[in-house]
Structure formats: structure tokens, C-alpha cells
C-alpha positions, 0 to 999 in steps of 0.5 A: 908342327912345333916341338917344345923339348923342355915344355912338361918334362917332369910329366914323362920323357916325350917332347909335346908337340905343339901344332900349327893350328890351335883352338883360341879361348879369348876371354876378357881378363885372364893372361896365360904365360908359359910355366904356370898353371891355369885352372878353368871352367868351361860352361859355353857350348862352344867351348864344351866342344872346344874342350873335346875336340882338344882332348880327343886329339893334341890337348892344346888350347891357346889362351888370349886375351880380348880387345877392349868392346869386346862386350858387343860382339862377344857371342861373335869374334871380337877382337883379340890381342894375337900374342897368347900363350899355349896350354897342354890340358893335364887334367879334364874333369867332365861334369854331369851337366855338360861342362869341364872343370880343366887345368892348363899347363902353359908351355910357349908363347905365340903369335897369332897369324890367322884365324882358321876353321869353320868350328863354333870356337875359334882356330887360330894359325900360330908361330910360337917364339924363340925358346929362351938360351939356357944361358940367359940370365938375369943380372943377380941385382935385377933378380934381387930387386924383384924379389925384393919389391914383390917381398914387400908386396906380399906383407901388404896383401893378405892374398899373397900366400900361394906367391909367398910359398911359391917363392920359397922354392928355388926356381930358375929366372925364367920360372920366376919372372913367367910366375910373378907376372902371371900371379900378381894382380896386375891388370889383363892390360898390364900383364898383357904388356909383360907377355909381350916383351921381346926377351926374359930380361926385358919381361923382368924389367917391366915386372919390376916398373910394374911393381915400382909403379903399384908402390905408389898406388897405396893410398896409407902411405905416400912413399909406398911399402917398399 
């Protein structure tokens, strides 16, 4: 068993144990990262059951994302990308028809090593990855220029609101960079890409390629909105 000393400490003063084994809910076009939130609604049978069985015991649920053709085996095991990121169920509202509306709470990455188990929804066996040093930081001019490219993102997008109001808030790298990335609609792949990356650095320097690359992407200007 995994324990994440940091993962939820201003929920109560108990380290959350992670386990070594997980329930998996791949899907198709969501990619979790550590420190946000995620909201979801379970409608499937197997994962209704995924849910109480999580909420009857360590609360945890492993978000990954699906291969492409997934589509064909679908009510199956289609094919998973095996780094994911673990959630903590902090809230499960149960509905009278049988389905949940839940919120998961991202904590750690990992690395899926095998798939266990003979339940309906898939199990995985995980390692998580190394926690982050409280001394890595980012360069203050990377910092600077991701906030830069992500202010100008946010007046082209009227969508931008929760990112806007999020950025207001004084957070730590590690809060921003696992924010922006998860947060920006970049594609399942690209996000995929920044989940990733070996360190927080180099997760800041794809975001900011990324943000680089979607500049050009606006068809009213030639130059971009940067």
C-alpha cells in the first residue's frame, strides 16, 4: 500500500492511503491530473458497482484514458493508456434510479502494471510516481511566459471564466502547471502528453509548446493572439 502525505490536507490531518490495487474507469476523452477536481456521472452498471465498492472501502478510482478503436470493444477491455492519475471520492450523491453523480479529488500519477480481478469494471495493479521535491520549481521566466500565453488564451475564449478566476488565486507551480493542463481544451491525446512527462518542468514546457502551437490554430489571425 501507498501513502500520499500531502494528497488532501486541508480535508483533515490523516495521510490517505493509496492501495496497490485500483478500480480503472477508462473513458474516451477525459484525462485526470493530480490536484484538480473532477465531477462525473456514472450511469453504467458496472461502474454503479464500481462506485459502491469504492465507497465502501478505500474510495479510490483510477482515471485512464482509451486507445483509439476503443469504439469496438467498448462493452469489453479495449485498450488503455497505462499512466493515469488516482482519485479520492470526496463527494457521492446516489440517485433514485441507480446512478451517481460523484467528485474526484486527483491525488498521484501512476503507472499501470497489470490488470487484475474478476469484477464487471476493471482493476488495475499500480505504482504511483515519485512525488515532486518541495524544491523543484519552475524558472520564474517559464512561469511567467505561461501565464503570459494562457492570459491571452483566455480573452479569446469566452469559456474561460473558471481558468480566469482560478489564476487569481496564488498557488504553487505544481498547482498551476496540473491546473492549466487539465483545464485547457486541449485534445484527450495532447493532455495525455502532458500527463506524461517524466517531471514538473518538463510538463510546463510542453504546456507551453502546446499553448504555442493552439496561437496558431485561430483562423482571424495569421499571427495568432499572443
Amino acid at each position: 500500500m501507498y501513502v500520499s502525505p500531502n494528497a488532501g490536507a486541508g480535508d483533515n490531518l490523516e495521510p490517505i492511503v493509496i492501495p496497490s490495487v485500483i478500480p480503472l474507469f477508462p473513458l474516451p476523452n477525459v484525462v485526470f491530473f493530480p490536484q484538480t477536481y473532477l465531477p462525473l456521472h456514472v450511469f453504467e452498471s458496472r461502474y454503479r458497482q464500481m462506485v459502491r465498492d469504492a465507497a465502501a472501502s478505500h474510495r479510490m478510482i483510477g482515471m485512464v484514458l482509451l486507445k483509439e478503436g476503443w469504439e469496438s470493444e467498448y462493452e469489453g477491455r479495449p485498450p488503455i493508456f497505462p499512466v493515469g492519475a488516482v482519485g479520492r471520492m470526496v463527494a457521492v450523491q446516489s440517485l433514485s434510479d441507480g446512478r451517481f453523480n460523484i467528485l474526484l479529488q486527483g491525488l498521484r500519477r501512476f503507472e499501470l502494471q497489470d490488470e487484475v480481478g474478476l469484477e464487471a469494471y476493471r482493476q488495475g495493479k499500480i505504482t504511483l510516481t515519485e512525488v515532486a521535491q518541495p524544491e523543484t520549481k519552475l524558472l520564474p521566466e517559464l512561469r511567467a511566459e505561461i501565464l503570459k500565453m494562457v492570459g491571452s488564451f483566455l480573452l479569446s475564449h469566452e469559456d474561460g471564466l473558471a481558468l480566469a478566476n482560478f489564476l487569481k488565486q496564488p498557488v504553487d507551480d505544481e498547482t498551476l502547471v496540473h491546473n492549466l493542463s487539465f483545464g485547457i481544451d486541449f485534445t484527450p491525446l495532447e493532455k495525455q502528453f502532458l500527463l506524461e512527462a517524466e517531471s514538473l518542468v518538463q510538463q510546463a514546457r510542453r504546456l507551453l509548446d502546446l499553448l504555442q502551437f493552439k496561437r496558431y490554430e485561430r483562423p482571424d489571425s495569421p499571427a495568432g493572439w499572443g
